[in-house]
C-alpha positions in Angstrom: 0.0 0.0 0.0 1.3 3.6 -1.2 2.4 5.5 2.1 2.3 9.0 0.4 0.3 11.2 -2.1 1.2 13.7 -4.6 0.1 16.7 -1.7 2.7 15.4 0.1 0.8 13.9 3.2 2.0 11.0 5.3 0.3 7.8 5.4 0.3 4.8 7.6 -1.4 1.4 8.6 -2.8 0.7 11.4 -1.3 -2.8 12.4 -2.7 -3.4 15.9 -5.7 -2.1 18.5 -5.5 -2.9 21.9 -7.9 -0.6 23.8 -6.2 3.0 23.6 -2.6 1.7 22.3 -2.1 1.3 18.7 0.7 0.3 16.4 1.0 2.2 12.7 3.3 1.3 10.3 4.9 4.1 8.2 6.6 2.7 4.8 7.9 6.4 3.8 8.7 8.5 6.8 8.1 8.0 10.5 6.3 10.7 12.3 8.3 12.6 15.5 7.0 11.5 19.3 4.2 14.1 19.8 2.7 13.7 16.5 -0.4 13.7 16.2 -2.1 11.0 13.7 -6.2 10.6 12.4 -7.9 8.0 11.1 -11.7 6.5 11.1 -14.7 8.0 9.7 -14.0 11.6 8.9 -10.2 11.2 10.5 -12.2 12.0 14.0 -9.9 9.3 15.6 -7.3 11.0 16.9 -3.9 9.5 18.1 -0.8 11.2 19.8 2.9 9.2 18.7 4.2 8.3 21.8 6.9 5.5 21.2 9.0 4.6 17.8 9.7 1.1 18.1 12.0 0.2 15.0 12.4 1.6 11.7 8.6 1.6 10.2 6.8 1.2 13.6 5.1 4.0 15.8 3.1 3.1 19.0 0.9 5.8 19.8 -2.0 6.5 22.5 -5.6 7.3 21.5 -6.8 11.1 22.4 -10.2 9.6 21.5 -12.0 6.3 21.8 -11.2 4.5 19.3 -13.9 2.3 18.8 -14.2 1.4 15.0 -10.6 1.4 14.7 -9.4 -1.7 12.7 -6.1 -3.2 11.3 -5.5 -2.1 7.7 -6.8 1.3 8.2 -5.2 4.2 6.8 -3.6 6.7 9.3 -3.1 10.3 7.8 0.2 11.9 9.7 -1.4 15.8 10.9 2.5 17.1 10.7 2.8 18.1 13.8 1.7 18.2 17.4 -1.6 18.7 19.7 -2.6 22.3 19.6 -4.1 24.3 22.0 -6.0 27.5 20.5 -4.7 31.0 21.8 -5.9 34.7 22.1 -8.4 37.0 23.5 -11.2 35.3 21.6 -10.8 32.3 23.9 -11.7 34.7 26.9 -15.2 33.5 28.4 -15.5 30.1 26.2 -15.6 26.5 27.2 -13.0 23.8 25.4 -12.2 20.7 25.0 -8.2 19.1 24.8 -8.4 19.4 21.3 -9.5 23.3 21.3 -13.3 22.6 20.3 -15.6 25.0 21.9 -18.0 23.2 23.9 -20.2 25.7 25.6 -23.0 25.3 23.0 -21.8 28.1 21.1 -19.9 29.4 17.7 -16.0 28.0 17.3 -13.9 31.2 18.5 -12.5 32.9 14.7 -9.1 34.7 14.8 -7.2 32.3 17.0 -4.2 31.1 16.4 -3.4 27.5 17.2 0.0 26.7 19.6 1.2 23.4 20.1 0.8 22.5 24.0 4.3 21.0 24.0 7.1 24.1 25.5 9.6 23.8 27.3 9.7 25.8 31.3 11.4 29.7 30.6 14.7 29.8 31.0 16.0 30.2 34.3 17.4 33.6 33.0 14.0 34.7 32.3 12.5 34.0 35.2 11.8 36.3 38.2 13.9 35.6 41.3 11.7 37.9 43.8 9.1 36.4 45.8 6.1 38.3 46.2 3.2 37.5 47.9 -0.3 37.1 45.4 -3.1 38.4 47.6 -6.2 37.1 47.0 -8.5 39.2 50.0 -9.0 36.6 51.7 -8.1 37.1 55.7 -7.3 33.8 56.8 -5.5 33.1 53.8 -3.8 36.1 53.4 -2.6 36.2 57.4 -1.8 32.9 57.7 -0.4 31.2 54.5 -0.1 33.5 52.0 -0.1 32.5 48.4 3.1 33.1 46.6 2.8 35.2 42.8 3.3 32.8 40.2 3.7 30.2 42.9 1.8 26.6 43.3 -1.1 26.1 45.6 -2.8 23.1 47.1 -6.1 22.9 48.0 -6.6 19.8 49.8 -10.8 19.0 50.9 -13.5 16.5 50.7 -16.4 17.1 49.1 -19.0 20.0 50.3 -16.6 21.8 51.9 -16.4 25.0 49.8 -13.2 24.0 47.5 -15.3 25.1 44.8 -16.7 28.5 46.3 -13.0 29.2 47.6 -11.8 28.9 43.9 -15.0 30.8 42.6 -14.2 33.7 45.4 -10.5 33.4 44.0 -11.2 34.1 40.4 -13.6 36.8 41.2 -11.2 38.8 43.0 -8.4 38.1 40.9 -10.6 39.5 37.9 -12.3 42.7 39.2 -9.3 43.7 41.3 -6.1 42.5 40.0 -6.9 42.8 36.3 -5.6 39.5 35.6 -7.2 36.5 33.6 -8.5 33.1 35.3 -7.9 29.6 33.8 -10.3 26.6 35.0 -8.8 23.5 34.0 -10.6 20.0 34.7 -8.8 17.5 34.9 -11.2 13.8 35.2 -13.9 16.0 36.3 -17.4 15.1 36.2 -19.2 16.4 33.6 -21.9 17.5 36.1 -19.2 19.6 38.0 -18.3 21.6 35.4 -21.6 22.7 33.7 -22.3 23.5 37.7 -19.0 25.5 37.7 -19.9 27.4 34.3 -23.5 28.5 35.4 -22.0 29.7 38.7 -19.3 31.8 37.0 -22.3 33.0 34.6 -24.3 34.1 37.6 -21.3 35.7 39.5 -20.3 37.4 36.4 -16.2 36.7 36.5 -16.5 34.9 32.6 -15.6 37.6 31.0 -12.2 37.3 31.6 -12.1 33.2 32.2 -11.2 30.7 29.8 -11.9 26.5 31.0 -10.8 23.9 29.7 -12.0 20.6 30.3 -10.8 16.5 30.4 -13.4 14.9 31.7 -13.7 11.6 33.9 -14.9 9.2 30.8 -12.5 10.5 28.3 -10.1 8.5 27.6 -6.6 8.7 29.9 -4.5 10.4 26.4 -6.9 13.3 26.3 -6.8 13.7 30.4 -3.2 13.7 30.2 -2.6 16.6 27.9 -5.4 18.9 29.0 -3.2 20.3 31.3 -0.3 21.2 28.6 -3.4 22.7 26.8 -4.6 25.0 29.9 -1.3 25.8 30.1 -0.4 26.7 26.6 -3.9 29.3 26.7 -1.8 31.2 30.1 1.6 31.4 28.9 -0.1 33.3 25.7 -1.7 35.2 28.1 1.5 36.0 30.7 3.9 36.1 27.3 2.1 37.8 24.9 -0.4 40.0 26.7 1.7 40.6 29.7 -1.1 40.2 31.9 -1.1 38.3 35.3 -2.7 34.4 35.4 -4.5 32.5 38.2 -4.6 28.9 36.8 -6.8 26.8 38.9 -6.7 23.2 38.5 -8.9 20.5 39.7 -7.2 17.5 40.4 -4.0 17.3 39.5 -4.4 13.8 41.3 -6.0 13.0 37.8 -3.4 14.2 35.9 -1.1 11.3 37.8 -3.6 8.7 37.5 -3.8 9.5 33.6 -0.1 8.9 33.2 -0.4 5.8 35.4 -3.0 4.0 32.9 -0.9 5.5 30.0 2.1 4.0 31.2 0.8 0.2 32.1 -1.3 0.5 28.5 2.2 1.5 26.8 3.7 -2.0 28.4 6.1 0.1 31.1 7.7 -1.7 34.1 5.6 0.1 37.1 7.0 1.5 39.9 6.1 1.4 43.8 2.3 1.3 43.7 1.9 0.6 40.4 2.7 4.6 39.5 4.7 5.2 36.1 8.5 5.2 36.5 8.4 8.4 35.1 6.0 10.1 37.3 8.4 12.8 38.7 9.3 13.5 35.1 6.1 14.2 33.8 4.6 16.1 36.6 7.9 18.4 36.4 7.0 18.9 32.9 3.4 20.3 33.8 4.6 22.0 37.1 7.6 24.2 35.7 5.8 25.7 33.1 3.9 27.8 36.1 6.7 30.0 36.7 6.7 34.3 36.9 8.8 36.0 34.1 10.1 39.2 33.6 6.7 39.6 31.4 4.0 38.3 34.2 3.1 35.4 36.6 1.1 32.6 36.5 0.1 31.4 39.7 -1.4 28.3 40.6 -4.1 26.7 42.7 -4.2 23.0 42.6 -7.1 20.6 44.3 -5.0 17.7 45.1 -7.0 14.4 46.3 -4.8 12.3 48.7 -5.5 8.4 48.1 -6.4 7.0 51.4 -5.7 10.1 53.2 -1.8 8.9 53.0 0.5 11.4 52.7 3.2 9.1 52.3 1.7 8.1 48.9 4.3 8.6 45.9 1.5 11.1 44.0 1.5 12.8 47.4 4.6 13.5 48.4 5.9 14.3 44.4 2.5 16.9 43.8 3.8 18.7 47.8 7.6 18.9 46.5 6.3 21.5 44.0 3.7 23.2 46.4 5.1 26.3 48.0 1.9 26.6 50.1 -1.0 24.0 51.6 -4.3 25.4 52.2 -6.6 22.5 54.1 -10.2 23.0 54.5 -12.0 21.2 57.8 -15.1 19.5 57.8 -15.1 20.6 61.6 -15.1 24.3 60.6 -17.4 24.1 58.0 -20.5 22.2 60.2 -19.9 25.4 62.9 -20.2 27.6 60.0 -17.2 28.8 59.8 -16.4 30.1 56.1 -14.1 29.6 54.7 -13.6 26.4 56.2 -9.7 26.5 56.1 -8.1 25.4 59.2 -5.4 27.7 60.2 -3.2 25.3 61.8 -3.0 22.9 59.2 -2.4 25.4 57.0 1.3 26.5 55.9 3.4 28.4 53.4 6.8 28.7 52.6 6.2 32.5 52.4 5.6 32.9 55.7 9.3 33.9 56.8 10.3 37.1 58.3 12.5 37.8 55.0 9.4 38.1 52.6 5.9 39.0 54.5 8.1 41.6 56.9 8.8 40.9 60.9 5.6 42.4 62.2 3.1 39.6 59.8 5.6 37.0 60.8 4.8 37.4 64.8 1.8 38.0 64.3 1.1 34.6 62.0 3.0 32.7 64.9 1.1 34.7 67.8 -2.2 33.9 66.4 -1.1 30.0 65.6 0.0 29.6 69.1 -3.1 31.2 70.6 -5.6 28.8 68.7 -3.2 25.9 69.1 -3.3 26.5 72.8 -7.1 27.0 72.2 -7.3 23.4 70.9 -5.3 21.9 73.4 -7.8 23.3 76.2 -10.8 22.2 74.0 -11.2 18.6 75.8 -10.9 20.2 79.4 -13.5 22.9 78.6 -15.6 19.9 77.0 -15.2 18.0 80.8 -15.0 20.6 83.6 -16.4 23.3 81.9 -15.3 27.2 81.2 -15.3 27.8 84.6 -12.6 25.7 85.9 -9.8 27.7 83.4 -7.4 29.7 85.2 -8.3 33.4 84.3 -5.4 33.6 82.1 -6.2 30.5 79.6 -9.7 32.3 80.0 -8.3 34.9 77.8 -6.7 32.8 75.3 -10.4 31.1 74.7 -11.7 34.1 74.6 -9.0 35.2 72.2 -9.3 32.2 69.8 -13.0 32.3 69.9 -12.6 36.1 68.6 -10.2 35.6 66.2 -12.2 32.1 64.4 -14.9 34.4 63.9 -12.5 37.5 62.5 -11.0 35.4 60.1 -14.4 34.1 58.3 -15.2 36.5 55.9 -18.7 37.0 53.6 -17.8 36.4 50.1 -19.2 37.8 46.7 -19.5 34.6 45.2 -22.1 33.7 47.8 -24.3 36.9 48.3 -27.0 35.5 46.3 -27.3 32.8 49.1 -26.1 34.7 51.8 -28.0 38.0 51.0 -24.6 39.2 53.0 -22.3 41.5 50.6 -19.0 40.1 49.9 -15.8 41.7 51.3 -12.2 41.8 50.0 -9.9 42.7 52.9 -6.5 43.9 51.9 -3.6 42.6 54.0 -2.9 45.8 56.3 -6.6 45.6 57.7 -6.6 41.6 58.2 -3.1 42.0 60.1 -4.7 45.3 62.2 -7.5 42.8 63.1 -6.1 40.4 64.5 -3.4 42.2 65.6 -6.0 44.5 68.2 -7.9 41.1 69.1 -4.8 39.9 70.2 -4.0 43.4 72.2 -7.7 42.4 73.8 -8.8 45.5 72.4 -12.3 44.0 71.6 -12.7 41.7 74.9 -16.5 43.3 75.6 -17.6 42.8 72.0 -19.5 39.9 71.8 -18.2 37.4 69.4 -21.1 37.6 66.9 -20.0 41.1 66.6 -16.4 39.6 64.8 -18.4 37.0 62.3 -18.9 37.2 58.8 -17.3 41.1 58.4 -14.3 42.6 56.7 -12.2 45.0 58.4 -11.9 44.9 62.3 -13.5 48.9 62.5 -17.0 46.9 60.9 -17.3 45.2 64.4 -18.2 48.5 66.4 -20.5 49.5 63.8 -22.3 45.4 63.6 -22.0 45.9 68.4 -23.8 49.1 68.2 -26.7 47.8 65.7 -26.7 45.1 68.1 -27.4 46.3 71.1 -29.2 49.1 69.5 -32.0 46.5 68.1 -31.9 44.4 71.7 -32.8 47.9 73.7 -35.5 48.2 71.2 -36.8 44.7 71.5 -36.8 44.9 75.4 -38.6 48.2 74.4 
């Protein structure tokens, strides 16, 4: 059979189909590793070259399901690799790993098409100062601060607000930081992210959003690369339009677990758990393209799903040596309402040293982890003897920690609908005032309630005096 036709184009065979692997043989030329290959009906099976094993042999992985897909077929060669489409028409659109809009609505026109394959910028390129990203939220800002064009994780079971804390995230980073947001889903459920879309419809922050979207029943070839595509769309974004990127992903768990059924389908020796050999590699490959340049940042959150709740698992431990901060919401915190549901002492970031937030955040960060660690510790004797039976000095430190839980949950604008309380963005100076002047017991005959669900500390007078304003009335 003739390999290649007058227009040039390069033609294969299909030779063998076992589930998502296939073996093509190429009589003319053999395509480059990242090549991307169609065949079936309308060439809508598409196949990424992963492997060349001799001298007319590829072994690729199939993007799509490739059901249909029969030895003898003809394989067209594309001529190059996967591309991921870029520019500002992309902004407020839904895609798939391929680049197909699907949000219901028109492909995006004048785009151009990238391939999702770079390399990290060179270390000459990139920026060596750390800076801290705020994001306006207190107890994120206080206690681990996010790093800009750092990596976050987000670690949380389900229902307790990962998704509003991303959502609250974006919308700041938006109307306040004039950046641009990425979603990417990686083996999400397909009910999740119509969810996701409707709720950044409603909350307005599309605009200037772009998700992209690998979702749980696709095969493991198009899960793997929809990160490299997400990516592709913010470097665009930091590169060309020199504008600052929050790139959210959700879970890069998946990611890992893609690579792992990749790697066992492509016949590799497994490592410890029956993860890919080459799991560091690949992850590095993802992770390294999130860097800040001399042109912009892109800075990432990451949901990361710990198997067994075992932190000692190899996807574990190889996702937290790229993490320069943990953020870990608490189902505990979340059932006594209080949002967001991060607890602070789980919490941590790199960032928080005295050489990058400044000496006076520093103490305070440690002054306000001691007092609700020591808060915590007197937790089971308050829950046996009773309040009462505290000396009058750990006394205060309840009544410390008590005020400062309740400072550090804050109303948010992704949630006013629900709420019918208007969202807050606190900068960093009022957060640290805050807590700093609960610590000072500056607010020890303001009633707790007084502290819950505001912004700055100066809002508690103002929500004390409505309060015992409308308690003299009622006993009026």
């Amino acid at each position: 059979m003739k390999t290649k036709n007058p227009n040039g184009e390069n033609y294969g065979v299909v030779t063998s189909v076992r589930g998502s692997v296939v073996d093509i043989r190429f009589d003319d030329r053999l395509p480059p590793i990242h090549s991307v290959l169609r065949a079936g009906a309308d060439e809508k099976i598409v196949i990424e070259v992963l492997a060349q094993r001799d001298a007319h042999h590829v072994r690729g992985i199939g993007l799509t399901p490739t059901q249909g897909l029969a030895r003898g077929m003809a394989v067209t060669d594309s001529g190059g690799p996967l591309k991921a489409p870029v520019g500002k028409e992309i902004l407020s659109r839904m895609f798939d790993v391929f680049g197909n809009a699907i949000d219901r609505e028109e492909q995006p026109k004048d785009v151009q098409w990238r391939s999702v394959h770079h390399a990290p910028p060179p270390l000459a390129r990139r920026s060596t100062k750390s800076e801290i990203f705020e994001t306006g939220i207190k107890v994120i800002d206080v206690l681990a601060p996010l790093e800009r064009g750092g990596k976050t994780g987000l670690f949380g079971g389900a229902g307790v607000g990962k998704t509003v804390l991303l959502t609250e995230m974006i919308h700041n980073m938006i109307g306040h930081q004039e950046g641009v947001s990425i979603f990417c889903g990686i083996g999400e459920r397909c009910r999740e992210g119509e969810e996701l879309y409707r709720e950044m419809k409603e909350a307005g922050v599309l605009p200037n959003m772009v998700m992209v979207f690998g979702q749980m029943n696709e095969p493991p070839g198009s899960r793997f690369r929809v990160g490299h595509a997400a990516l592709t769309m913010a470097e665009y974004f930091r590169d060309d339009e020199h504008r600052d990127v929050l790139l959210l992903v959700d879970n890069i768990f998946r990611f890992i677990q893609a690579g792992m059924e990749i790697s066992g389908l492509m016949g590799q020796m497994p490592s410890r758990l029956g993860y890919q050999p080459t799991m560091g590699t690949e992850l590095s490959e993802l992770e390294e393209r999130i860097a800040n340049t001399d042109n912009g940042a892109i800075t990432s959150i990451q949901a990361v799903y710990v198997p067994a709740d075992d932190f000692t698992d190899p996807a574990a431990v190889h996702t937290f040596s790229h993490l320069s901060a943990s953020i870990v919401l608490s189902r505990k915190r979340a059932s006594e309402g209080l949002f967001p549901a991060i607890d602070p002492l789980q919490s941590s970031s790199k960032m928080t040293t005295p050489g990058i937030v400044g000496e006076r955040h520093y103490q305070l960060a440690q002054e306000i982890r001691h007092t609700l660690a020591q808060f915590a510790e007197l937790k089971d004797i308050i829950a046996m003897l009773g309040l009462e039976q505290l000396s009058p000095e750990d006394r205060n430190v309840v009544a410390r920690a008590r005020r400062l839980e309740r400072f550090l949950t804050q109303p948010f604008f992704t949630t006013e609908q629900f709420t019918g309380t208007k969202g807050k963005l606190v900068s960093l100076d009022d957060a640290l005032d805050g807590c700093e002047r609960i610590l000072r017991d500056e607010f020890k005959d303001f009633s707790e309630s007084s502290l819950y669900m505001i912004g700055a500390i100066d809002e508690a007078k103002r929500k004390s005096d409505a309060e015992s304003k409308s308690s003299s009335e009622v006993k009026a």
